[in-house]
C-alpha positions in Angstrom: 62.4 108.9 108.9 65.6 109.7 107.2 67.4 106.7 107.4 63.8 105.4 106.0 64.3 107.4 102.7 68.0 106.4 103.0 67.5 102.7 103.5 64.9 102.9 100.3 67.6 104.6 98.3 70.4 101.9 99.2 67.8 98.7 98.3 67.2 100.4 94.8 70.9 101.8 94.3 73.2 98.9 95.4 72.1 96.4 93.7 71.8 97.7 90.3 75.3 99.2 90.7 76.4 95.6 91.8 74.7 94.2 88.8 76.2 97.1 86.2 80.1 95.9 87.6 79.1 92.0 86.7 77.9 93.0 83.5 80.7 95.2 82.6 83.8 93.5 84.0 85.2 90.1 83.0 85.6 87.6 85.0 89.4 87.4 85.9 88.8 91.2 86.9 85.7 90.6 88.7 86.8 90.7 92.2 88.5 93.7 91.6 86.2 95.4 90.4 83.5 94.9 93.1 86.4 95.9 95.9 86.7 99.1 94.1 83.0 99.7 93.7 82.8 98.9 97.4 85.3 101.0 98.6 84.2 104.2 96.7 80.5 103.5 97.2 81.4 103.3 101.3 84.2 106.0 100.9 81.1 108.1 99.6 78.4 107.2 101.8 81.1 108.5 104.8 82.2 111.4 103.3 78.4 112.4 102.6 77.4 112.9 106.0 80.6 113.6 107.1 81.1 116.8 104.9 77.3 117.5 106.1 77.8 117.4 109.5 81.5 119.1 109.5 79.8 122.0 107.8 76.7 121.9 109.7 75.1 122.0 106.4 70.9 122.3 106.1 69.4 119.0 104.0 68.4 121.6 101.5 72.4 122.8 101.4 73.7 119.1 101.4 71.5 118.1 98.4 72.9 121.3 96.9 76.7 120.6 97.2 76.3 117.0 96.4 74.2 118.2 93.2 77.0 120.4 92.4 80.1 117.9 93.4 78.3 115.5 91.0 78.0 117.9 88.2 81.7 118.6 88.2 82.5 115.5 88.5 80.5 114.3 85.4 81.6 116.8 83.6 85.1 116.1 84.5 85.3 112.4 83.3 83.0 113.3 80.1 86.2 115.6 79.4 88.7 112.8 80.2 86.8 110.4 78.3 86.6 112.8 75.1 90.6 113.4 75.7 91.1 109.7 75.0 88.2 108.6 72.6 91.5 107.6 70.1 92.4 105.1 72.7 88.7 103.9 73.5 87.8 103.5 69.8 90.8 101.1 69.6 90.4 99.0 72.7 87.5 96.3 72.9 85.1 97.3 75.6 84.0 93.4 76.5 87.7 93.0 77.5 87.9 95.1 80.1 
């Protein structure tokens, strides 16, 4: 049954990521960019259950530190990106 609700998750998820990294990245870059989608979106999916089972963490307690791995993580970048909005508000986006 879980690897039901996972298998859902990954037909909605991938492909709109996949989509989001053609939209966003030239074309010269392209490739790139969908290796490095591909290895963090697999780097993730390991480490997930990994850090799950490794901590014999409860469903309940893995939604929990993934919630709150996410949150810092957000809030991390937003910080980074605020940091360098000087350089961002000078660069074309479409370029990159």
């Amino acid at each position: 049954m879980s690897m039901l609700i996972y298998a859902i998750g990954f037909a909605l998820i991938f492909p709109s990521m996949s989509s989001l990294v053609a939209k966003y990245s030239s074309q010269h870059i392209r490739g790139k960019a969908y290796g490095i989608f591909y290895a963090f979106y697999s780097l993730g999916s390991f480490l997930g259950t990994s850090i799950t089972g490794a901590f014999s963490l409860t469903p309940t307690g893995a939604f929990f530190s993934a919630a709150v791995f996410l949150l810092v993580m957000s809030i991390g970048s937003f910080a980074i990106l605020k940091r360098n909005s000087h350089f961002l508000a000078n660069k074309e986006v479409s370029r990159y």
